[in-house]
N, C-alpha and C positions, 0 to 999 in steps of 0.2 A: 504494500500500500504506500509505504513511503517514496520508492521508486517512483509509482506511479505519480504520486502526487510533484516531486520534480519534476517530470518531465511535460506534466500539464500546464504548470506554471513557467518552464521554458517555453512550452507552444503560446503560452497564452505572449508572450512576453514576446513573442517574434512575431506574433500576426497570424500563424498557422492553423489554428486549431479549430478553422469549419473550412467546409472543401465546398464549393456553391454550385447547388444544382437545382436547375429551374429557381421558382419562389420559396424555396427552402434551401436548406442547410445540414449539413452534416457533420459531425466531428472528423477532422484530419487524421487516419491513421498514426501518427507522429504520435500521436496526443497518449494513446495505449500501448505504441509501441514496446514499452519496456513491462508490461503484464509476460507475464511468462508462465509455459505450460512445466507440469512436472512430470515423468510419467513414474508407475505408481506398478508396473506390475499387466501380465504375470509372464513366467519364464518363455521363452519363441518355440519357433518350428521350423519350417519349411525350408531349407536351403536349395534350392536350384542350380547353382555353377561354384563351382571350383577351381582353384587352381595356385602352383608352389613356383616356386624359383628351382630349376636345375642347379645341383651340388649344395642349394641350401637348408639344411635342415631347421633352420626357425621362422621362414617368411613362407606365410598364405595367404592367399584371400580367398573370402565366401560370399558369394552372393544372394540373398533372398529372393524369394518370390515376390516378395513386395515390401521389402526392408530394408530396400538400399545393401550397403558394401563393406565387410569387413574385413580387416587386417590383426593379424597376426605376427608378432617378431621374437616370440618366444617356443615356438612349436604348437603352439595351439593352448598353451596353457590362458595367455589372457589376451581380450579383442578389444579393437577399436573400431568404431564407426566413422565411417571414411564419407559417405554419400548423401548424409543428412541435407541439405543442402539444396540437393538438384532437384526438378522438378518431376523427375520420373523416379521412382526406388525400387520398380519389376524387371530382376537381372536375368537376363536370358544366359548370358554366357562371360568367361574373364578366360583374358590372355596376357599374357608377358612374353615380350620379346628375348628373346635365346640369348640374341646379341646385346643387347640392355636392357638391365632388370630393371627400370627406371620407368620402363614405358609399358604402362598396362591399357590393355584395350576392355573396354564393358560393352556390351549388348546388353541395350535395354529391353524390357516384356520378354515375359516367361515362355518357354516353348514346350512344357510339359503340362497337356489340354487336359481343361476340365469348365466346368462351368465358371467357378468363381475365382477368374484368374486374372491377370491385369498387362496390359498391354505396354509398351514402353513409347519414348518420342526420341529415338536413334540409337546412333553408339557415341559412347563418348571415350574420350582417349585423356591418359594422365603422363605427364614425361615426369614426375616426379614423384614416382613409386607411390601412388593415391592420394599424396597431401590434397593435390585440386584437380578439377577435371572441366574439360571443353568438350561441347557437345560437338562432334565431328560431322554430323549429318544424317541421312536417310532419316529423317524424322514420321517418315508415315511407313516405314516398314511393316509397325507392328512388334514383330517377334524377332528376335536375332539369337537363334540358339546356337549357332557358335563362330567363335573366330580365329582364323590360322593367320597366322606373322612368317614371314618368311626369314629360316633361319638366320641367315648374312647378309639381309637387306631387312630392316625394321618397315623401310619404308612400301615395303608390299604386302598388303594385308587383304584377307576376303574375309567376305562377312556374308552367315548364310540366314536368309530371310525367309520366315515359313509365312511373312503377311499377318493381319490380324485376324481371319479366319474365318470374320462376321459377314464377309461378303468378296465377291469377285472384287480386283485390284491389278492395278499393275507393279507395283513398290512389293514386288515377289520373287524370289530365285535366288542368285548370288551374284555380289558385289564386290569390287574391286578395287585399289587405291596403287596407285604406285608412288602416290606423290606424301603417305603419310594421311591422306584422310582430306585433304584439302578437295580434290576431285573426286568422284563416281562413276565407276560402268556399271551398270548391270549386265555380266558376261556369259550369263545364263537363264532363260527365263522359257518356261513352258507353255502356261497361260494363267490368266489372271484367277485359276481358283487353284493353282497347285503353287506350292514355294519351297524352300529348301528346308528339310530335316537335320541332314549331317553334313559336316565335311568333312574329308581324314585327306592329313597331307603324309607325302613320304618323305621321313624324315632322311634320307640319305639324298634325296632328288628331291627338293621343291617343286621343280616343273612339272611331277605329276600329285594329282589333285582326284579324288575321287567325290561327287556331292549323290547325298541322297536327294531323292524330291517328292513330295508328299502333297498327292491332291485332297483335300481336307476341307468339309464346312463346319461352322460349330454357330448355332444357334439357342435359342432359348427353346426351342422343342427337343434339341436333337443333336446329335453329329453323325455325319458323315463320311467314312474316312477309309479313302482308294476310291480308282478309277484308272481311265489311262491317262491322264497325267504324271503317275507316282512312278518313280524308277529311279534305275541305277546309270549315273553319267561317270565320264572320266577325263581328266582334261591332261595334257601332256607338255604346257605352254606355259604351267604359273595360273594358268586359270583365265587365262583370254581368250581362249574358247573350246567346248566341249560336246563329249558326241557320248550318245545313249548308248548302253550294254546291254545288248539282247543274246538269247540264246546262248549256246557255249553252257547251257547247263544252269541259266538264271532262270525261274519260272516266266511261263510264257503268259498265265492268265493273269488278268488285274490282279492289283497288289495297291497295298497301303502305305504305311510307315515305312524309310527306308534307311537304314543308320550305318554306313562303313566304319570299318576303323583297319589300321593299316600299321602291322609288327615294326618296331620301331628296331629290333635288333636281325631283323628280316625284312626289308620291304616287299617282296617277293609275295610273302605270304599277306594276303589282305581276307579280311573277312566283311562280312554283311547279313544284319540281320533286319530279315522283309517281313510283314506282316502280310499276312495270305489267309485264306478264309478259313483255311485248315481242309479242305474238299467237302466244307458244306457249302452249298450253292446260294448263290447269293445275287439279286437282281436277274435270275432266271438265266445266270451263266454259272457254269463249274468254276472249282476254285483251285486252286495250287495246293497243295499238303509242305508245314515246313517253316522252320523260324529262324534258320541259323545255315545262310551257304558260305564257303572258304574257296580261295583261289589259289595254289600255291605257285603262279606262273606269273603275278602282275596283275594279275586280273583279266588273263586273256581266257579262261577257262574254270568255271565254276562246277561246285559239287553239293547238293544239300545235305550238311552233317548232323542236324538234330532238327527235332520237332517237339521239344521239350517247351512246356510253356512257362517253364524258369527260365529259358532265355530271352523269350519275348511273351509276356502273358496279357496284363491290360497294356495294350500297345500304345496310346495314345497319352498316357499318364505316366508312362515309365520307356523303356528301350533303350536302354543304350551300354555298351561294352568297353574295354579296356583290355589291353594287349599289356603283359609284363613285361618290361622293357628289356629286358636281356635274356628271354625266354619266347619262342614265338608258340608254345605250344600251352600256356600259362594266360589264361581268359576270364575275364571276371562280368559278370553279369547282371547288372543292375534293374531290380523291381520290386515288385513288394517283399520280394526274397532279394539274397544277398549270391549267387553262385558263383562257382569257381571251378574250374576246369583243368587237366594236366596233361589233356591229350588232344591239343588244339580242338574242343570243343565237341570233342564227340559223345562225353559222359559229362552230365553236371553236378557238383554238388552242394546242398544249400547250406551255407556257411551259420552256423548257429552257436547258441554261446556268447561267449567270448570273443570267436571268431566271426560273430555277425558287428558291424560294423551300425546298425539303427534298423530302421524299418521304411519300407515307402522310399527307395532308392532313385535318388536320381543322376548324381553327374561322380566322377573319379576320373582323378589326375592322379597319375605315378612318377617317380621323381627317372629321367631319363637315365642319368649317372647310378642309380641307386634305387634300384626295385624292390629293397626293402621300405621306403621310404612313399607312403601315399595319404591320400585325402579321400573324402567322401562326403558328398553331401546329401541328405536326408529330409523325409518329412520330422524325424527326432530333433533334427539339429546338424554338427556337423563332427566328424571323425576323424580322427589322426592315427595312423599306425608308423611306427618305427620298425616293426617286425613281421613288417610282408601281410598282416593281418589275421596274424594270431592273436594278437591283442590290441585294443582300442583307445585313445585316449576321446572321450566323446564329451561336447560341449553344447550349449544352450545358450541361444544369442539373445537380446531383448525385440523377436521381430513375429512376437505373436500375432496369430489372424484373425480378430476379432469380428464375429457376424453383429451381436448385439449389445449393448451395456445397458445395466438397470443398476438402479440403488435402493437401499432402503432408509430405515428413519433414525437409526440408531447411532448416538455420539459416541466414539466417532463412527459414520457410516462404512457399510462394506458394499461392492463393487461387486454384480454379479455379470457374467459373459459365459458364452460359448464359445470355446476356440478350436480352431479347426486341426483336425491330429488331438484333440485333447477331449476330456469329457465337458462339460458344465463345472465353472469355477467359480468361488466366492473369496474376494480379499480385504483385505483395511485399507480404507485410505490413508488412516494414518496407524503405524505400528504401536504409536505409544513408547517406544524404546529408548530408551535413555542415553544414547551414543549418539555422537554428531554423524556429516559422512549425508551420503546419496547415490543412487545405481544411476540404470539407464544413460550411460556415459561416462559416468561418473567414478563408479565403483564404491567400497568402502564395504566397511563389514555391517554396519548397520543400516540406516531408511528403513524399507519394507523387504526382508528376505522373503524367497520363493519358497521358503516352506510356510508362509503364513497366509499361500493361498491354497486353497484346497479343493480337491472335487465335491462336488453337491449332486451327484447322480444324472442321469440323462445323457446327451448325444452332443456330439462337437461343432451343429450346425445351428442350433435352432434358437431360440430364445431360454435364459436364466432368468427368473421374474419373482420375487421375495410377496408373499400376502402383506400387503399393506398395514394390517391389522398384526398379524403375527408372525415376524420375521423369521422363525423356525422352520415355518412352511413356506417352502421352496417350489417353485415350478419350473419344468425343463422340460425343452421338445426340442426334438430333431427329424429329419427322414427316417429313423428304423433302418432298412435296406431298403427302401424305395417302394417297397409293394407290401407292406405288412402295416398299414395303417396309420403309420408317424407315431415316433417316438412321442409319448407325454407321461411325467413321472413326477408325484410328489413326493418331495422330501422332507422329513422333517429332521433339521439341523441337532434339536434337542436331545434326539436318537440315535443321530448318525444312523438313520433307515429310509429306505425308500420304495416305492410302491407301483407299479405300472401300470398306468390310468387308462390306455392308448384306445382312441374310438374303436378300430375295428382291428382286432389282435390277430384275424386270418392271415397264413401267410399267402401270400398271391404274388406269384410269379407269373412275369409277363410284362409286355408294353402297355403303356399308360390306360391305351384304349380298351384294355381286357380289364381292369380294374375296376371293384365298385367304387373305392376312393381316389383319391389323385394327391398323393400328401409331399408336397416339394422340397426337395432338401433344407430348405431354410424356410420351413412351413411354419405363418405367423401362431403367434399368439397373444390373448389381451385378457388382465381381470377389470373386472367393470369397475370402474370409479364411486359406481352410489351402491353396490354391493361387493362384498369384498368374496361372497361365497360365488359369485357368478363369472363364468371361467370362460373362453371363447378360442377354438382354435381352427383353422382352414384348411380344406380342401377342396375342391369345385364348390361346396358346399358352406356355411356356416354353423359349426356345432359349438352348443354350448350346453356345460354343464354346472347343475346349482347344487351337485350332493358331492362336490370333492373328485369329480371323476368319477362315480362309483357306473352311472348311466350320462349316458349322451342323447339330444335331440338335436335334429338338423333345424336350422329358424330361417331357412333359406333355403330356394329352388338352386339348381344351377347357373353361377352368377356367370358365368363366363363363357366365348363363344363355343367353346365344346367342338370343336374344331378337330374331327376324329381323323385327318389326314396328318398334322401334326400331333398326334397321339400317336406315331408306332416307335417300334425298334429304335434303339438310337444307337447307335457305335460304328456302322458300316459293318466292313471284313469281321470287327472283332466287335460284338454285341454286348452292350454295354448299361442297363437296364436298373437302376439302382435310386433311383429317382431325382438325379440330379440334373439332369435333362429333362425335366416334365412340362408342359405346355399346357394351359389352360387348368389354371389354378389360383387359387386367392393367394397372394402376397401380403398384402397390411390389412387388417384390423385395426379399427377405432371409434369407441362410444365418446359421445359428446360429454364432456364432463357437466356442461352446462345442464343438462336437459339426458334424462334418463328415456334410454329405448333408441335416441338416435345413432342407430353405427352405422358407422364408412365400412366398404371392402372396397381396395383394388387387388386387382387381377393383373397373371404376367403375360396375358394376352391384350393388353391393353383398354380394360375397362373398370372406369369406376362405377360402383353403385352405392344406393343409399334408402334405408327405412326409417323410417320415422316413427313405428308405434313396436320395436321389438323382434321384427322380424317376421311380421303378421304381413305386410305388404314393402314391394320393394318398389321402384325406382333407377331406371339408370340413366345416368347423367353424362355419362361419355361425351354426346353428340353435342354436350353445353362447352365442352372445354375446345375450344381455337386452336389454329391448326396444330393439332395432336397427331402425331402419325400412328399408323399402325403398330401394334405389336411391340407395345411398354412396357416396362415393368413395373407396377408402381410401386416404387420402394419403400415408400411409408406417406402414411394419411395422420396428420397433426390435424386434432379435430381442437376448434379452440376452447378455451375454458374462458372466456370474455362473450360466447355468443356463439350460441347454439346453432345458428346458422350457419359459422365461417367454421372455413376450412381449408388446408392448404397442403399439397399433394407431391411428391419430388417422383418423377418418371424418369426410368433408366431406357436409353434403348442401343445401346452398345453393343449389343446383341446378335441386333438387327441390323449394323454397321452404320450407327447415326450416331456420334458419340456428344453433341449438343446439349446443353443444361435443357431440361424442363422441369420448370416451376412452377406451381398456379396457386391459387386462391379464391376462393367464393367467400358473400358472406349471404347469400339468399338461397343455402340448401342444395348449392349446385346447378342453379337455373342460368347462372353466371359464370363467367371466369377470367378470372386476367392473370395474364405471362405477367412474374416476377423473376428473370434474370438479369438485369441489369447491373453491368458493372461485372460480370462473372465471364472470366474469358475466355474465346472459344480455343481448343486445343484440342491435342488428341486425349486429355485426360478431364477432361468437362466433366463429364454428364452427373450426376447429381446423384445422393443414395438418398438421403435423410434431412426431412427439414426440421426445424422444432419453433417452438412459440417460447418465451421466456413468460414465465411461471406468476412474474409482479411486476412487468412494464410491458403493457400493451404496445403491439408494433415494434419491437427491440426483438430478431430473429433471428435464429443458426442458421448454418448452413453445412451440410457435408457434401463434397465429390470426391472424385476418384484421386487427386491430390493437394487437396484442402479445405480448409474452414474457413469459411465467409461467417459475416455478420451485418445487419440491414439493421437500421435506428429508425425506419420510416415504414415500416409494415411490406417489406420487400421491394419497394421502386428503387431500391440501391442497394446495391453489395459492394463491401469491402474486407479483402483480406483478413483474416482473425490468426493469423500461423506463427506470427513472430518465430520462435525456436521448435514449435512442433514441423519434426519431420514430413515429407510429403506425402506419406503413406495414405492409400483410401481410409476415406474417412467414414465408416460406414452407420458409426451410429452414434446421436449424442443425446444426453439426459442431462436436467437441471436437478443436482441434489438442493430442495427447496429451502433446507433448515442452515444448510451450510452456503445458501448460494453459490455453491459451482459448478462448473461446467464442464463435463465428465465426458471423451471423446472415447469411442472403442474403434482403433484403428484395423484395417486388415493388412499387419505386417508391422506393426510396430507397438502394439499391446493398447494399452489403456493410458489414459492421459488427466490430467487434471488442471484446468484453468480455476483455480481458488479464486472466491471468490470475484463473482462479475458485478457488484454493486457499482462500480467504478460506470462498467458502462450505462448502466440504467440511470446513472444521474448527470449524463454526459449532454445533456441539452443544450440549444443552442443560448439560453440564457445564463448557464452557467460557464461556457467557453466564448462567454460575452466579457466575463466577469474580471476584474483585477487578479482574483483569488477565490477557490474554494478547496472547502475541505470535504470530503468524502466521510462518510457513513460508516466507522467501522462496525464489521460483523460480530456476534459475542465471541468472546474468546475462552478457552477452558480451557483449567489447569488439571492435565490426567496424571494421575499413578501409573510414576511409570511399571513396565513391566520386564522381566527376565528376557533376553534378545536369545531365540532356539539358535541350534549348531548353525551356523553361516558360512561356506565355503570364503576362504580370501575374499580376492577382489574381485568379486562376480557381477558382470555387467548386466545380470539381469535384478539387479536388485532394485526397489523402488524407492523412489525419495519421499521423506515426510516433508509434510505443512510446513513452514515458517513454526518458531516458538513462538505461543502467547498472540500479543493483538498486531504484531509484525505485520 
């Protein structure tokens, strides 16, 4: 607060402190500038790219899914956050050059598909081993899953682009630099729905280049994945131009996924692993049988050596191999198992124990010099072996993926989320702990340790939601497996017990369209505002229950187009049915607080609808909201507590390959609407998840997208920045803890966040940034007992920082 108040008094004292739009006025972002986020927890996940320094055993880097970049200079024992900063934190891939360790290359957006995954805006390139980075270009690629440096030339690099995958594009295939990244070719491109998977260079010959290429859609129904598109190329030139490998023993039918990799202590030997339908038939053609073909000529002549689906099993999520560098006959197999081979690939076997390295596999670098010496990254985190991978040193970054945050009412409050790879968690905002110090950057043995959050039962997508009334009782929902009615599960905290509520417990296998429910991986939920016993959760339908779970009734017809073309199969070659692809499903839930029986549903087919008496009759209002495109998502419906008619709606359609903010608001029941993005700018990382209303200053609004927090002072005709130090990670959910006034962000990739108290902005009018001076409103403060700090690893960067002491 003191800060703040400084640097109000400097805006005020320069002239700064309203920014003039139209006949109003706005506070200066200057003015808050130095408000600062804390984050608070809980431990991460996801790593997607990897990669060491040849002959160095203490430098790595890891890159998240949506967490930006870390750095390592002690083997893996303690990390730094390198990427905070940049405007994209979805790393597809990391390289350092042979010939300078100095110069690392990032691919931004993830290329390991799934639904809720994030895109990137280029590659950027650091000549000072991470301290900084310059975005180099291709900014609408999308995905860059990976990039080769040419050994004795830094300045020749390819970068392989799988596209965003939302839609046909030409910004697809691979790219090329001879100048360092200043220029671009694209020196390979198929068509605008296929892009590139892999590239494996020969490490004795640069000038040959082998790229996979993978024809792939991925929507909000479905994916799609193979065609003729997808193949295997080879290029002999550096990569200036290349030509398709057929026959010679590669399958001849469509094929999907395509990932080389190329013996680093052999180049001779190259392997390739294709995703093929397995010869079940697929679009009324035969398929290939076959996961794993080797070449031992160059690649002039192929053999298919396994059909193990530990080499290649969910293809689309996982794929990809590794040669031990001074063995060509030594293979490692990354997926939700961990494989290993000794006989260039013709047995595998699943690495367990000690020997497994995490779970949910994605990328591995081996040290060229030294194949004792490797990396792993993981949906656990990330892995270091010194010992060929008999044993693991395994770490946990702060870049958790937060789908939802709630709070409850308790001094001090706890922080509930679902995080993805993890179960349903409950934390402190503040530990109460008697020791100075703070994580998330920071380190230190105290803040908020990650043992002081804990699981609360349920599933890793759905919503964590505390009874209002009685913070013991927990609620959690997630997908289930996709076809067995959605996860929902009462906890009660007081017990450490929990109970499986879940509408329809049938297991149903199958595409969406065989299903009596339709329950979406990140399948809403809400407990009513004027009842605390009345419970609400979606799927084509609205059910709500008032006995605890015990029975469910549907209070709604099917709200959504029901669109049984976009209900089938989703995975292509490799069928993939689990409910995270579902189409035509309710996404938010929200009862008017003002007025009891009014709820919102949107829908991830793009409809809103609305009852006014309970659920007795409905309403859709879709055709009220201004040019709305098709096929939105609505991420969440802020029903307001000032006026039972307004309401304000955030639609994603990223999807659908529109990556544009939509915002709206009614205050007459939806008979109206008006676009509120203004001032939010258009990029590839726009689009919008979560809006919120603040709690005790009418027209004072959040905002979350895919890489930042906005804030409006004027009931949405204007947005500005809210980020100061918070990372750019999606921002996917925010909540007002009311008692403590703050502003609780659940990041996806960067955990949970706390902007302490926002009184600051609620009194930020234009007649007080009129004024000589003002003093702000401190919030109560309270003096806790402290408590005993549990065992705390060193300096673990995923600890969280506590509050300011006292009225600070």
């Amino acid at each position: 607060m003191r800060k703040l108040i400084l640097v109000v008094l400097a805006a005020l004292a320069a002239g700064t402190a309203l920014v003039a739009q139209g006949q109003g006025a706005r506070p200066s972002p200057d003015v808050y500038s130095r408000l600062r986020w804390r984050f608070v927890g809980p431990e991460g996940n996801r790593i997607s790219a990897v990669v060491g320094i040849p002959g160095d055993p203490l430098v790595y880097y890891a890159g998240s899914a949506s967490g930006g970049i870390a750095k390592t200079v002690d083997g893996g024992v303690h990390w730094t956050e390198l990427f905070d900063d940049q405007p994209a934190q979805s790393i597809g891939s990391l390289a350092v050059a042979a010939s300078d360790p100095n110069i690392v290359w990032a691919g931004t957006g993830e290329a390991w598909i799934r639904s809720h995954i994030s895109i990137g805006d280029g590659i950027y390139k650091s000549t000072d081993a991470g301290h900084t980075w310059t975005n180099m270009g291709l900014e609408k690629t999308g995905r860059i899953g990976r990039v080769v440096i040419d050994p004795a030339n830094p300045q020749i690099v390819s970068a392989c682009a799988l596209g965003t995958a939302y839609g046909p594009q030409q910004e697809r295939g691979v790219f090329r630099t001879t100048d360092g990244g200043a220029t671009w070719q694209r020196t390979l491109f198929v068509d605008e729905n296929t892009g590139c998977s892999e590239i494996a260079m020969n490490p004795r010959n640069p000038r040959i280049l082998f790229a996979g290429m993978w024809q792939l859609e991925l929507h909000t129904w479905g994916r799609e994945s193979g065609g003729p598109g997808s193949g295997l190329f080879m290029s002999r030139d550096g990569g200036a131009t290349w030509k398709k490998l057929t026959g010679h023993g590669l399958p001849a039918k469509p094929v999907g996924k395509v990932m080389p990799a190329v013996a680093y202590s052999n180049p001779n030997r190259v392997y390739v692993l294709i995703e093929t339908g397995d010869g079940v038939p697929w679009k009324g053609q035969d398929t290939d049988r076959g996961q794993l073909w080797r070449s031992d000529d160059g690649g002039e002549n192929w053999k298919m050596i396994n059909a193990d689906r530990n080499a290649m099993g969910r293809t689309a999520y996982y794929a990809r191999m590794a040669v031990a560098t001074d063995n060509d006959n030594e293979t490692y197999y990354l997926n939700a198992s961990f494989s290993k081979s000794i006989d260039a690939g013709a047995t595998l076997a699943v690495q367990q124990g000690q020997e497994a390295p995490g779970g949910d596999h994605h990328d591995m670098w081996i040290d060229p010099t030294n194949a004792n010496r490797m990396i792993v990254g993981h949906d656990q985190g990330v892995s270091v072996s010194q010992t060929r991978g008999r044993t693991w040193l395994k770490q946990r970054l702060p870049n958790a993926q937060l789908y939802h945050v709630t709070v409850d009412n308790q001094i001090p409050y706890y922080i509930y989320t679902n995080k993805q790879d993890g179960p349903s968690y409950r934390g402190p905002s503040n530990s109460r702990l008697d020791e100075g110090g703070r994580g998330g950057g920071g380190g230190g043995r105290s803040g908020i340790p990650r043992g002081m959050w804990h699981s609360i039962g349920g599933g890793e997508s759905g919503f964590a939601t505390p009874d209002p009334v009685d913070p013991n009782i927990i609620w959690s929902t997630a997908s289930g497996s996709g076809s067995v009615g959605g996860i929902v599960v009462r906890y009660d905290e007081s017990r450490r017990q929990l109970r499986d509520v879940e509408v329809w417990p049938d297991n149903e296998n199958g595409p969406p369209a065989d299903l009596k429910y339709r329950f979406v991986w990140d399948a809403p939920f809400a407990i009513s505002p004027h009842d605390h016993n009345k419970i609400y959760v979606g799927s084509q339908y609205l059910h709500q229950s008032t006995d605890g779970g015990q029975s469910w009734q549907e209070i709604s017809p099917d709200v959504t187009l029901n669109d049984k073309t976009r209900q089938q199969s989703s995975g292509g070659l490799t069928p993939d049915n689990i409910g995270v692809e579902y189409g035509g499903v309710i996404h938010a839930i929200a009862e008017s607080p003002k007025q009891a029986g009014v709820i919102w549903v949107g829908t991830n087919d793009g409809l809103v609808q609305l009852t006014r008496d309970g659920g007795k009759t409905w309403t859709n209002v879709t055709k009220n909201i201004p040019n709305l495109p098709p096929w939105g998502t609505v991420g969440n419906i802020e029903a307001s507590r000032y006026d039972a008619g307004a309401a304000y709606i955030a639609v994603d359609f990223h999807q659908v390959n529109n990556r544009d903010p939509f915002v709206y608001k009614t205050t007459d029941y939806g008979a109206s609407w008006k676009p509120i993005t203004n001032g939010i700018p258009h990029s590839m990382l726009s689009y919008a998840h979560c809006v919120r209303e603040d709690p005790l200053k009418r027209g004072l609004l959040y905002l979350g997208t895919e890489n930042g927090v906005y804030v409006s002072f004027d009931d949405g005709d204007n947005w500005q920045s809210l980020q100061m130090n918070l990372p750019h990670a999606p921002a996917y959910w925010l909540v007002v803890q009311e008692h403590f006034n703050d502003l609780v962000v659940g990041t996806y990739g960067r955990g949970a966040w706390i902007l302490d108290d926002v009184t600051p902005l609620r009194e930020l009018t234009p007649q007080v940034l009129n004024a000589d001076a003002h003093l702000f409103a401190p919030r109560a403060a309270y003096r806790f007992r402290a408590i005993t700090s549990p065992a705390t690893p060193y300096d673990d960067l995923t600890v969280g920082e506590n509050p300011p002491y006292g009225a600070d």
